[in-house]
Residue, then its C-alpha position, 0 to 999 in steps of 0.5 A: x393611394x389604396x382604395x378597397x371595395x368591399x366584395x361581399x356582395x354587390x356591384x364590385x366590379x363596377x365600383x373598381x372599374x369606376x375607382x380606376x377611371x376616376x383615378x385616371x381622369x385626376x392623374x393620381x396612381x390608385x391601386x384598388x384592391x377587393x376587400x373579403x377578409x382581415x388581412x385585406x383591409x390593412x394599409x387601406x386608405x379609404x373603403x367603397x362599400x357597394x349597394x346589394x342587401x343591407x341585412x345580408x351584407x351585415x351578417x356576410x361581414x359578421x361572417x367574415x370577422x370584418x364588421x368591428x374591423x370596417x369601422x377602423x377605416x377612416x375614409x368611407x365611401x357607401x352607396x345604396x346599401x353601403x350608405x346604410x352601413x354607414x348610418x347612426x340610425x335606420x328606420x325598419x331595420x331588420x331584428x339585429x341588424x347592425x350599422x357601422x354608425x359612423x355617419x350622423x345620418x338616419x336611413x329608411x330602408x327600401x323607402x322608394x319600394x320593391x325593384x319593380x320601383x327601381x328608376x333612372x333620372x338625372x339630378x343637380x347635384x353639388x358635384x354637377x348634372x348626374x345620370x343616377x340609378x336607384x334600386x330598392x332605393x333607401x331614403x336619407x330621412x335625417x342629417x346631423x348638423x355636421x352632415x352636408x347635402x350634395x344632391x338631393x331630388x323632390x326636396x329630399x337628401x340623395x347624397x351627402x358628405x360628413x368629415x369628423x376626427x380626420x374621417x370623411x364619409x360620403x353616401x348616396x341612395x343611388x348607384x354612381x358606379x353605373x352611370x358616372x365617375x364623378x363621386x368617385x372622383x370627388x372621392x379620391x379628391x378629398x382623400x388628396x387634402 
């Protein structure tokens, strides 16, 4: 299995540290490659595309000549600002700020607050109890009928899942690559079906 991280911006390291354990852990051989330009995208199986600036990380792949290309990818993983890559919809998006629109759901950006709001907690989630780290959270406002929630905290979605076409797109609002492995390991499983 071949799994890209995009590396424009972001918690790059830490996502291919957790691709890596989490392929450990399932006794699967997984290489991981960083993603910057064209030529590194081919023969891919899936994308982690990490959280940073949702704006920035829009102009940094139209930069490179890689946005049209990342929607070619059948498997999707975004955290955080990835999941808002991946959004049909976002709420207080930036003057020509582009999405990939691959995932039937809609994004508010920033809607936890600045950083100085950022903030740690635990959640139940589908997959089990996780530790998850938000910063300059987005909120998933809405999911299509085809969009299945994994966790969620007060009420609201903070994960979810969408398979369509023999595609599968996972998002969270928070970052798991800090805290734990198990969305990348459910992940990697999904990839194996």
């Amino acid at each position: 299995m071949k799994i890209g991280v995009l590396a424009l911006q972001g918690g790059v390291s830490e996502h291919v540290s957790a691709t890596l354990g989490a392929a450990r852990k399932l006794g699967i051989q997984c290489d991981v490659v960083q993603v910057r330009t064209k030529e590194d995208l081919g023969g891919l199986d899936a994308l982690i595309i990490p959280g940073g600036e949702s704006t920035v990380l829009h102009k940094l792949c139209e930069r490179e000549g890689i946005f049209t290309e990342l929607k070619g990818v059948r498997n999707i993983f975004g955290t955080c600002a990835g999941a808002i890559m991946l959004a049909k919809t976002i709420r207080h998006a930036e003057a020509g700020q582009k999405t990939l629109g691959v995932m039937d759901i809609e994004m508010g950006r920033n809607a936890y607050g600045r950083q100085a709001e950022s903030f740690e907690e635990t959640l139940n989630t589908r997959l089990g109890q996780v530790h998850a780290v938000f910063i300059r959270a987005p909120r998933i406002l809405g999911t299509g009928s085809g969009v299945a929630v994994l966790a969620e905290r007060n009420g609201e979605a903070v994960a979810c899942e969408q398979e369509r076409d023999g595609c599968f797109l996972l998002a969270t609002c928070f970052h798991p690559e800090l805290a734990t492995t198990a969305f990348h390991e459910y992940f990697l499983r999904r990839l194996l079906r």
